[in-house]
Each structure stands twice: as structure tokens, then as C-alpha cells.
C-alpha positions as CSV (number, residue, x, y, z in Angstrom):
1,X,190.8,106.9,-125.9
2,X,187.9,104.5,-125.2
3,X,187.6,103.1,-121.3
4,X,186.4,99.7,-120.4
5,X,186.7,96.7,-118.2
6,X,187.1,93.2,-118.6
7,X,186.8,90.4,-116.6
8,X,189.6,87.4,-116.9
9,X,187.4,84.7,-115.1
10,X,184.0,83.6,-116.3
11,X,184.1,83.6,-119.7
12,X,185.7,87.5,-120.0
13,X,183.3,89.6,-120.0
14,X,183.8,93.2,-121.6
15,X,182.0,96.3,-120.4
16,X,182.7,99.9,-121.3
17,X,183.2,102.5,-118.8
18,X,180.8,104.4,-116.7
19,X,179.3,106.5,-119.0
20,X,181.2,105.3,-122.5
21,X,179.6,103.5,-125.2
22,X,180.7,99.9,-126.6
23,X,183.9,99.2,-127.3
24,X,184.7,99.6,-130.7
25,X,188.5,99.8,-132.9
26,X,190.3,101.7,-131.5
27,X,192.6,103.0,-128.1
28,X,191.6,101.5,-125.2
29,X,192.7,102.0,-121.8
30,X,191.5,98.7,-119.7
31,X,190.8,97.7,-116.7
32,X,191.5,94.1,-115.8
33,X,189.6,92.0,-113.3
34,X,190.2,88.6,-111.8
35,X,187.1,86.9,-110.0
36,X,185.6,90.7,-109.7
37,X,189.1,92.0,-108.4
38,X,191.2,94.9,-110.1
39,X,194.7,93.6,-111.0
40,X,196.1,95.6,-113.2
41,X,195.1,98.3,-116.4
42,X,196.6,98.0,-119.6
43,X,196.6,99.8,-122.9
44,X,195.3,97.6,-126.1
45,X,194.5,99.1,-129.3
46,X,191.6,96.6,-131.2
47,X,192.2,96.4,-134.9
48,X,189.2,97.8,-137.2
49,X,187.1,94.8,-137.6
50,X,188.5,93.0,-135.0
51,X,186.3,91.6,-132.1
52,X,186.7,93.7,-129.1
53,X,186.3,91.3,-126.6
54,X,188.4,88.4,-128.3
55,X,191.3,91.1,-129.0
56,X,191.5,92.5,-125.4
57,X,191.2,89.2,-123.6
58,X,194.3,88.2,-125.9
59,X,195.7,91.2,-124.6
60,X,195.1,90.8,-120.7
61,X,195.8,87.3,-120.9
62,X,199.8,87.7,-122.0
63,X,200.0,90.6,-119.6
64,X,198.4,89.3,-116.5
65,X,199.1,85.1,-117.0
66,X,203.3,86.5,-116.6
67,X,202.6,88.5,-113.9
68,X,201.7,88.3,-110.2
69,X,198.1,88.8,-111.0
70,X,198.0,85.2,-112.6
71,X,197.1,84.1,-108.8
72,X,194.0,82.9,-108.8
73,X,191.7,84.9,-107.0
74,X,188.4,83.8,-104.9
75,X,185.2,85.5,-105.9
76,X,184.2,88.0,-103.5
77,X,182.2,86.6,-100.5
78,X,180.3,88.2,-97.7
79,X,182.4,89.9,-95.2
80,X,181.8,91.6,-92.0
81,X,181.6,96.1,-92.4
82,X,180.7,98.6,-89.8
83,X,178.0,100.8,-90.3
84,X,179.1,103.4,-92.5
85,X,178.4,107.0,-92.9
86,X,179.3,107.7,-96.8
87,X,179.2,112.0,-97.1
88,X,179.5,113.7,-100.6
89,X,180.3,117.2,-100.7
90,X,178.9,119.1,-103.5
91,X,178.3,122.6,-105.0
92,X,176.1,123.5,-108.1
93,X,176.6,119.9,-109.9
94,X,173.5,118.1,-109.3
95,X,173.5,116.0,-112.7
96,X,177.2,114.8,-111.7
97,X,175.9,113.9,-108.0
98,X,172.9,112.2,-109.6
99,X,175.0,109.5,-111.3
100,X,177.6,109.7,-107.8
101,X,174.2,109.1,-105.8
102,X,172.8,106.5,-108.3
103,X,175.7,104.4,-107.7
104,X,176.0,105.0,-104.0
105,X,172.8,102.9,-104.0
106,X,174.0,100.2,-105.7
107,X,176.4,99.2,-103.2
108,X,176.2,95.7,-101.8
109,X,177.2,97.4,-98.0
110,X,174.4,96.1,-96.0
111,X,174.3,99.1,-93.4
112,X,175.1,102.7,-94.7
113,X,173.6,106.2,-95.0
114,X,174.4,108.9,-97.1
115,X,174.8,112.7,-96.3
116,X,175.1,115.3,-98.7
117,X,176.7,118.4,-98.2
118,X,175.4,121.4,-100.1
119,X,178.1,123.9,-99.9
120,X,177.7,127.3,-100.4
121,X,174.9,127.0,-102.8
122,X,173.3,129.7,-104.9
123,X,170.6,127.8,-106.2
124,X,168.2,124.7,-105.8
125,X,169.1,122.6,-107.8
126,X,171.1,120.1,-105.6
127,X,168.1,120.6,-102.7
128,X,165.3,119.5,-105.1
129,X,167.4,117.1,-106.4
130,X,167.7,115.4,-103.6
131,X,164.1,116.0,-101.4
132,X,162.7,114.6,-105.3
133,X,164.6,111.8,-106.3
134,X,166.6,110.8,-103.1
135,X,164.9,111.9,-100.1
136,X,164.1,108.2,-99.2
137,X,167.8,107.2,-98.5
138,X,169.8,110.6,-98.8
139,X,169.8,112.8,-95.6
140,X,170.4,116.7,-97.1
141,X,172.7,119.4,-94.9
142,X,173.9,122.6,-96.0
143,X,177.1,124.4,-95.3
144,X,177.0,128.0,-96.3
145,X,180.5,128.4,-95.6
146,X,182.8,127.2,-98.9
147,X,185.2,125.2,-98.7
148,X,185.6,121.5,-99.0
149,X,187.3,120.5,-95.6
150,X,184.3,122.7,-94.1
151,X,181.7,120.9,-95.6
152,X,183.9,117.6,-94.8
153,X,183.7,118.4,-91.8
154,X,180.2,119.8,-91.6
155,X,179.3,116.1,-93.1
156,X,181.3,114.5,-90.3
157,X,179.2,116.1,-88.0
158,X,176.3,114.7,-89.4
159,X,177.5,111.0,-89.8
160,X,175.9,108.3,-87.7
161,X,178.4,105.5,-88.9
162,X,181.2,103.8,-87.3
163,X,183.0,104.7,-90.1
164,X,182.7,107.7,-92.0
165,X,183.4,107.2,-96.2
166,X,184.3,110.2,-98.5
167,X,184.0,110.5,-102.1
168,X,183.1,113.4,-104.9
169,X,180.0,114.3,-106.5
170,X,182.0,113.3,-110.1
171,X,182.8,109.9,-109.5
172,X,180.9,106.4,-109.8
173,X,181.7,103.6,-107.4
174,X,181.8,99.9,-108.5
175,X,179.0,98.0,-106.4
176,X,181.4,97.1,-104.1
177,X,183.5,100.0,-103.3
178,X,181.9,100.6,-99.7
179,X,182.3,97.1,-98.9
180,X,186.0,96.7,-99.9
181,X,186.8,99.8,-98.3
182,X,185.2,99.3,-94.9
183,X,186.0,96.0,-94.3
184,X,189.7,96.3,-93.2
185,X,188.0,98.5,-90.2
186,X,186.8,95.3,-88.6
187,X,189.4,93.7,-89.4
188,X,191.9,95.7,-87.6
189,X,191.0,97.5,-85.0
190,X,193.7,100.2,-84.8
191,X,192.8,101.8,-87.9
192,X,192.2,104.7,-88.4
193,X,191.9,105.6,-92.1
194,X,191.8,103.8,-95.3
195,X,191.6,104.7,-98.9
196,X,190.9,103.0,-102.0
197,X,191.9,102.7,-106.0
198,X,190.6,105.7,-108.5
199,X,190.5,105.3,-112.0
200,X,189.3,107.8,-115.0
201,X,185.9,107.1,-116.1
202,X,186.9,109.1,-119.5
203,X,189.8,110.0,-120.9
204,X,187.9,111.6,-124.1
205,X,190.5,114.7,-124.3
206,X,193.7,115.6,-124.0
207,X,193.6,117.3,-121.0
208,X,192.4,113.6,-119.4
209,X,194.7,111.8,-121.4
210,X,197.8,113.8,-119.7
211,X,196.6,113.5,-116.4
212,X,196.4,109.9,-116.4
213,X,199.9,109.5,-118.2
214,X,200.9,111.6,-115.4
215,X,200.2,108.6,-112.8
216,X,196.2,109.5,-112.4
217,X,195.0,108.9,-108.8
218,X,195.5,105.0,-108.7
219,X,198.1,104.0,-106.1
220,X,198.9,100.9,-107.5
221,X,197.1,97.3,-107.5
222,X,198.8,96.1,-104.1
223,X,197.5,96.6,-101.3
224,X,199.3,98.3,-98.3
225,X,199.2,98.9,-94.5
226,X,201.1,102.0,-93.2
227,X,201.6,101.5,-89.7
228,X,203.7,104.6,-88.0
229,X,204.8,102.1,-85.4
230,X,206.7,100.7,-88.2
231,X,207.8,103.5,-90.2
232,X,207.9,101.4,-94.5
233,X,211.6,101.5,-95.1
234,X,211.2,102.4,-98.7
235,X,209.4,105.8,-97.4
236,X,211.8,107.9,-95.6
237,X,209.7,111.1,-95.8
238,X,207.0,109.1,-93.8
239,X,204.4,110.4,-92.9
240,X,204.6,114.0,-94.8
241,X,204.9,112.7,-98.5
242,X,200.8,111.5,-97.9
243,X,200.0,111.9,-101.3
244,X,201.0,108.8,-101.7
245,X,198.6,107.1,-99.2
246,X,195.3,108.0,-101.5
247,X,193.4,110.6,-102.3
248,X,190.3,112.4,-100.9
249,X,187.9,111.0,-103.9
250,X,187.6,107.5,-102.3
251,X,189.1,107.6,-98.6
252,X,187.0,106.9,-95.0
253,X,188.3,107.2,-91.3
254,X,187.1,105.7,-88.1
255,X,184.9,108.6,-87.1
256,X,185.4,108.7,-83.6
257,X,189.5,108.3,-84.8
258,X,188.6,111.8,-86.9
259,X,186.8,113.8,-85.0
260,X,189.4,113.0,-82.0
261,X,192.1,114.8,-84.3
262,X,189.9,117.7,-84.7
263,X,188.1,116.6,-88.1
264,X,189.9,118.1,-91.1
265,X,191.5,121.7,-91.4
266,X,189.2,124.2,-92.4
267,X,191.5,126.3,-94.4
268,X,193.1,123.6,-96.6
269,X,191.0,122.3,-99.1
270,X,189.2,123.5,-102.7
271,X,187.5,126.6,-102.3
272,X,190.0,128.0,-99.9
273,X,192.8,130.4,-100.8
274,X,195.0,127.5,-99.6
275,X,193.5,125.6,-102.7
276,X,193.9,121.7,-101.8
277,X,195.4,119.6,-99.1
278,X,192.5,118.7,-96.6
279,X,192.5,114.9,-97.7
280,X,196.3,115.1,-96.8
281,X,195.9,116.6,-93.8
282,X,193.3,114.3,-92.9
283,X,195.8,111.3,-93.2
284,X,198.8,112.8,-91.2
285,X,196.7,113.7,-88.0
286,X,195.6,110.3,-88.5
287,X,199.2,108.3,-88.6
288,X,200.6,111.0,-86.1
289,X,198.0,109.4,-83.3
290,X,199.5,106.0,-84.2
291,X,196.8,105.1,-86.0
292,X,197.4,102.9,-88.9
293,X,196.2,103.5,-92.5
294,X,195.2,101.3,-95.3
295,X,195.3,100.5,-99.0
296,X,193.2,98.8,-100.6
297,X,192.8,98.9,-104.7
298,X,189.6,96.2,-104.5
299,X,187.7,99.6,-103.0
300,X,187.2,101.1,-106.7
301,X,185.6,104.5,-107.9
302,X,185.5,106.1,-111.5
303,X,186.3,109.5,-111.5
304,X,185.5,112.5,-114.0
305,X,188.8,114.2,-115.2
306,X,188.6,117.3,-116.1
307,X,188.5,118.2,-119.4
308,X,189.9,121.2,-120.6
309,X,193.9,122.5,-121.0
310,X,193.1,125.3,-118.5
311,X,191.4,123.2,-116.0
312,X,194.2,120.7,-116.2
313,X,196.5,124.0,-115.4
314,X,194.1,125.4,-112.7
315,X,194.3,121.8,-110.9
316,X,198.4,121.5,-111.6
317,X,198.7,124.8,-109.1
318,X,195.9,123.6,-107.2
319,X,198.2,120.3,-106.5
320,X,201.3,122.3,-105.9
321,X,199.7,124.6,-103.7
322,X,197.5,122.2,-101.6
323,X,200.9,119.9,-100.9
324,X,202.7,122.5,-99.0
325,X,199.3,124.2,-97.5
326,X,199.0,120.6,-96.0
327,X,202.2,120.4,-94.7
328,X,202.0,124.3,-93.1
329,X,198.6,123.4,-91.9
330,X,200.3,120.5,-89.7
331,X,202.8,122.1,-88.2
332,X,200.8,124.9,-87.3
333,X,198.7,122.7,-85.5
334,X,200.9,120.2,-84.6
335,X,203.9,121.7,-83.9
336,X,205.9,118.7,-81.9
337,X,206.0,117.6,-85.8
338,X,208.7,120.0,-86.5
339,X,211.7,118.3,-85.4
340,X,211.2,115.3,-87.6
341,X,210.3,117.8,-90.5
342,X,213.3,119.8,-90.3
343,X,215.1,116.3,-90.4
344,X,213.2,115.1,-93.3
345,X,213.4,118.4,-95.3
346,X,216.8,117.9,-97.7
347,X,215.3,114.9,-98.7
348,X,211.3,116.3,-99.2
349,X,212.6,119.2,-101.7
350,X,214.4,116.5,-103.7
351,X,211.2,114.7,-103.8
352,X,209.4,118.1,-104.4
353,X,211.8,118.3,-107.5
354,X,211.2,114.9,-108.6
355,X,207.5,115.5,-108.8
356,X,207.7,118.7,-110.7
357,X,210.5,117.6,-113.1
358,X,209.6,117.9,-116.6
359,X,209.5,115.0,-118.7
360,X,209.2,114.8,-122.4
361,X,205.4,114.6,-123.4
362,X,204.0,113.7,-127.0
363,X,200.2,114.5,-129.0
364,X,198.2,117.4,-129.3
365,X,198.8,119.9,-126.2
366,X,201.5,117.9,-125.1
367,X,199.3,115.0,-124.6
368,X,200.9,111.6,-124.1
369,X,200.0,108.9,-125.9
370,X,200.0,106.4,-123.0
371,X,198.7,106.5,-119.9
372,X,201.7,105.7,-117.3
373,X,202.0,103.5,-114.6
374,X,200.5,104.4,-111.3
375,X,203.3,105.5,-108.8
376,X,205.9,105.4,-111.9
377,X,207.8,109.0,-111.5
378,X,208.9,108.2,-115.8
379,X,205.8,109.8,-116.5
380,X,205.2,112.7,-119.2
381,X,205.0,115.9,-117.5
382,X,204.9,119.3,-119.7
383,X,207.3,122.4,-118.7
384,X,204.5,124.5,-118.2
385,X,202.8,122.5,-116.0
386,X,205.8,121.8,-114.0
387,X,206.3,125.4,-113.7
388,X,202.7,126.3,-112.4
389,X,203.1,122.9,-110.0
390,X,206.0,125.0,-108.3
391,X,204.6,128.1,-108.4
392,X,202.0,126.4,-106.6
393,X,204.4,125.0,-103.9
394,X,205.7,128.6,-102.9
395,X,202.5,129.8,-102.6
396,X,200.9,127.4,-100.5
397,X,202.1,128.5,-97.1
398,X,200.9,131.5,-97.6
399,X,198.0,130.9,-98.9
400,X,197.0,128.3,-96.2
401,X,197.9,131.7,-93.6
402,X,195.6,133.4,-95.4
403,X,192.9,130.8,-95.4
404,X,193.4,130.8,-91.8
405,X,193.2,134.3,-91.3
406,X,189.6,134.6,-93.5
407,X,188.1,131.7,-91.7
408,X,188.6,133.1,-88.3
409,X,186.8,136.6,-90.1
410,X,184.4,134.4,-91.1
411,X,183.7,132.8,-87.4
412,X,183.4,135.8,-85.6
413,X,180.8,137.0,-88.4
414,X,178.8,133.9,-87.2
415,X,179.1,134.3,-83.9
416,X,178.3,138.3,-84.0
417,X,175.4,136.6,-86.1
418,X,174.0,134.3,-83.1
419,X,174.4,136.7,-80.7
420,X,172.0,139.2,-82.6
421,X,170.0,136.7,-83.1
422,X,170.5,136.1,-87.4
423,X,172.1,132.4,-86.3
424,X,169.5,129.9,-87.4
């Protein structure tokens, strides 16, 4: 299935995705702009020998002149951002973080730096990378610990900014992603977190295909305040359902906000035995300080699905597992959360069920043939996916415990380290 974008205003222009080549007949999942703005994605197919750009406008045009995106919207203008720390943690993928970097300079943020975090590396490659192509605007910093809230956090340490912006090495910002996700800082000033739309910059196999029909990463097209002061009455497992805040591939925090909260757990996250969950985590602690969080879909990166069946069923666990890692990880550390938890629990194991349910899929591998609406539970969802999603779940807990348990073997290692003098 071919990926592009297309803009409604000025004429409609039509651009394939990062990375794709020209749109030809075809499948195509678009991406629909108004006056630079992300409104909506569609699927078209463009008939052979049709004109791409003339079929596709067509297309947009029916959908988005009947809906609320028919607004007319003002072309981006100049707004006031704080200066922003963006940090990209990485291990062993420097020709993905070339083309994450690449467009990390693009931005049209007037005032940002960029940190890298080399975590856990075994070789090179993303050092040289960096000192030879980047050393000008990207500041290098290893982590030999792994783990991706450890090398968050190592990155936080290292942030000069205001605000402090995370995304992945496999993902490529639009031009004004920074922008569009910093402004709403100085805009309000009690918030403390904000994240931003993610759509695939590929869906070339199956594997991508599914996970997109599965709801992707994108939260939606409307933009939304959560403001624990005012609990959203369509949300009663506020705060503890977060996925449905953002994700950890396009998010930043006010970094004096984060590192008041203690910076993200270091035994949630990928390469931890607790698997996933230090974005999540990142946003409770956040909310629970009465700190308010923000959506904005304008704030837009492209990210790199993975590919293959088995990774799809290595990051299905992976999700299942970092949920209720996240959720043992808070209460361990804040444990005044409990009561409203345990009052919130009948309802979160319904919703646990809701997410894992399995729903009828068709194609090859149980691909579906369209990907689904973002925050639209109607989407395909294979049994054995399902199944390894809840398998996931029960073994989170105790694989966050055990996360916990190696990372305090691991401290004491470093410290034993300093003290005979090994520590650098």
C-alpha cells in the first residue's frame, strides 16, 4: 500500500511518503492537509492510468468538504517556542538515525539542540556517524546501561532546553513538528507534557498493514487538553488508561516539570525485562503533579513500522507487557495512587479486554485490507495476537519487579566501580 500526502489548499499538491516513490495506481493510504495542517487520512485506490493527483484530490475533497475539516484553516505563522532540547535514543541503527537526524534539521524551531543517546553500543557506527556528519549541531552521550527510559533519562540529563522533545531514531519529522509541539508550552504555563500525531511512513508489508488497521499510533486529528483538575468525563480510567494520551515516538515535557517527578523509570521501557511502558509512565507522574498534558496532531512525525510477522508479535507482547509494567511501576513509586486504582480497576480489566478482543481480520497473515480509524476499538485484531497481548499483561508486573531488581544489581556494580576507581 503506497503512502502519500496531499495538500487541499494551493492548488493540491501531492507528495509521496518519506522514503516512497511517486504515486502511481494503485492503494494508497493519504494523508490530507489543509493550509499545511493534518486533518484527516483516508484510503483511495487510483485507477491504472488515472492521474494520481486529480484522483486523490477528488477523493479528499468529498471526504473532508462534509466534514469538520472543511473549516478553513490559516497557513501556519510564526509563533512563540521555548528553547527546546530534542534527545533521540539510539542503539546500533545509524542509517535509520541518519534520515531521523536529517530531518531534525530541517525544522523551522528557531532555538533547539539535539542530543543523542548511544545506548549500550557495541560498535562505532552511531559515534562516527555523528562526530563525521553531525558534530556541528548534534551533541553525542553515551549510556552503557540498556534500556530506553535510562538512556531517556541519561538524555534528560544532558538537555539544556526549556523543554525537553523525545522522538526515535526510525521516524522523520515534518518541518514543523518541533514547532507545533512546543508551542502550547508558552502558551500555557501549567503544562507539563505534550505529545503529538504519528503516522506510518510505510506500510509495504503486511505486518505494517495490520498494525495501522489496528489504530497505528495517531490519536486522532483533534486536538486535546487533559487537565487532572478536570478529570474528561468520557475517560473514567483517567489518568491510568495513558496510552491514550500519545506515544513515546513524538512526546516532550517541561524539563524542570520531568526531572521534578524523578525523570522516567528506569526499569520500564524497551530493553528492560519489563519490555515497554516508560513513555506511560512518563505521562502519569506528570498529570498526578497536576500538571496538564496536551494533544496536538499539527506536531507530525513518520514513523518506520516494523516489518515482519514476528516482529509485529514481539511488539504485540511488548505492548501488553509494557501497559501493566507502567501501571506496577506507579504504584510502586507512587503509592497514594492506589486507592483510586483499586476504584478504577472493574472498569480497567474491561478496557484491558476491550483492547485484546479479537476482531475478524482479512489478507495474507491476517492482514486487513484497510487501515482503521485512529482511537476506533472496530479494528481488525488476529487471535494470536490477542493472545500474546494478554500474555503480555500477566507478565508485566513481574517483569517490571524484575527489571527493578537487575537495575539496582546493576547500580551497586557502578558504584563498587567508582569506588575502585574503574568509574570514568
Amino acid at each position: 500500500m503506497q503512502v502519500a500526502e496531499l495538500e487541499l489548499d494551493d492548488g493540491g499538491a501531492l507528495r509521496p511518503g518519506p522514503g516512497s516513490p511517486p504515486v502511481t495506481h494503485g492503494e494508497v493510504f493519504l494523508l490530507v492537509r489543509r493550509g499545511g495542517r493534518p486533518v484527516a487520512t483516508l484510503l483511495g485506490r487510483v485507477p491504472e492510468g488515472a492521474d494520481p493527483r486529480a484522483a486523490l484530490t477528488a477523493l479528499a475533497r468529498r471526504h473532508v468538504d462534509a466534514g469538520p475539516e472543511a473549516v478553513p484553516t490559516a497557513v501556519p505563522t510564526a509563533v512563540t517556542v521555548p528553547f527546546t532540547s530534542v534527545v533521540i535514543a539510539t542503539r546500533e541503527r545509524a542509517d535509520r538515525l541518519a534520515h531521523a537526524l536529517d530531518s531534525m534539521l530541517a525544522q523551522d524551531h528557531p532555538d533547539f539542540e539535539i542530543v543523542v543517546v548511544d545506548n549500550a553500543p557495541v560498535t562505532d557506527a552511531t559515534r562516527l556517524l555523528v562526530e563525521r556528519k553531525y558534530a556541528e549541531r548534534v551533541r553525542y552521550v553515551t549510556e552503557p546501561v540498556p534500556g530506553l527510559a535510562v538512556a531517556h533519562n541519561t538524555g534528560l540529563a544532558a538537555a539544556r532546553g526549556d523543554v525537553v522533545a523525545f522522538t526515535d531514531d526510525d521516524v522523520v519529522a515534518d518541518p514543523r513538528w518541533l514547532t507545533e509541539l512546543t508551542a502550547p508550552f508558552a502558551a500555557d504555563p501549567g503544562l507539563g507534557c505534550a505529545t503529538g500525531l504519528i503516522l506510518p511512513a510505510r506500510l509495504r508489508t503486511p505486518a505494517q498493514v495490520l498494525l495501522e488497521s489496528h489504530g497505528g499510533f495517531a490519536k486522532g486529528f483533534t486536538p486535546r487538553t487533559y487537565d487532572p483538575a478536570g478529570p474528561p468525563a468520557d475517560e473514567p480510567l483517567f489518568p491510568f488508561t495513558a496510552g491514550r494520551f500519545g506515544s513515546g515516538a513524538n512526546m516532550a515535557f517541561r524539563t524542570g516539570v520531568l526531572r521534578a517527578v524523578g525523570g522516567f523509570d528506569p526499569a520500564t521501557g524497551a530493553g528492560t525485562l519489563a519490555r515497554g511502558g516508560d513513555d506511560l509512565y512518563g505521562f502519569v507522574r506528570v498529570l498526578a503533579q497536576g500538571h496538564r498534558l496536551r494533544y496536538t496532531p499539527r506536531a507530525l512525525v513518520w514513523h518506520h513500522h516494523r516489518e515482519t510477522w514476528q516482529d509485529l508479535e514481539t511488539q504485540a507482547y511488548g505492548y501488553g507487557a509494557g501497559l501493566t509494567a507502567y501501571l506496577t511501576a506507579i504504584l510502586v513509586n507512587r503509592p497514594a495512587l492506589l486507592p483510586a486504582f483499586l476504584a478504577r480497576l472493574p472498569r480497567g480489566l474491561a478496557h484491558a479486554r476491550t483492547l485484546t478482543a479479537v476482531r475478524d481480520a482479512e489478507g495474507p497473515d491476517g492482514a486487513a485490507g484497510v487501515p482503521g480509524g485512529h482511537d476506533d476499538r472496530g479494528h481488525p485484531w488476529p487471535r494470536r495476537l490477542s493472545r500474546l497481548q494478554r500474555k503480555g499483561m500477566a507478565y508485566g508486573p513481574v517483569g517490571y519487579l524484575r527489571a527493578r531488581r537487575a537495575m539496582r544489581t546493576v547500580s551497586r556494580g557502578s558504584v563498587l566501580s567508582e569506588v575502585s576507581g574503574g568509574g570514568r
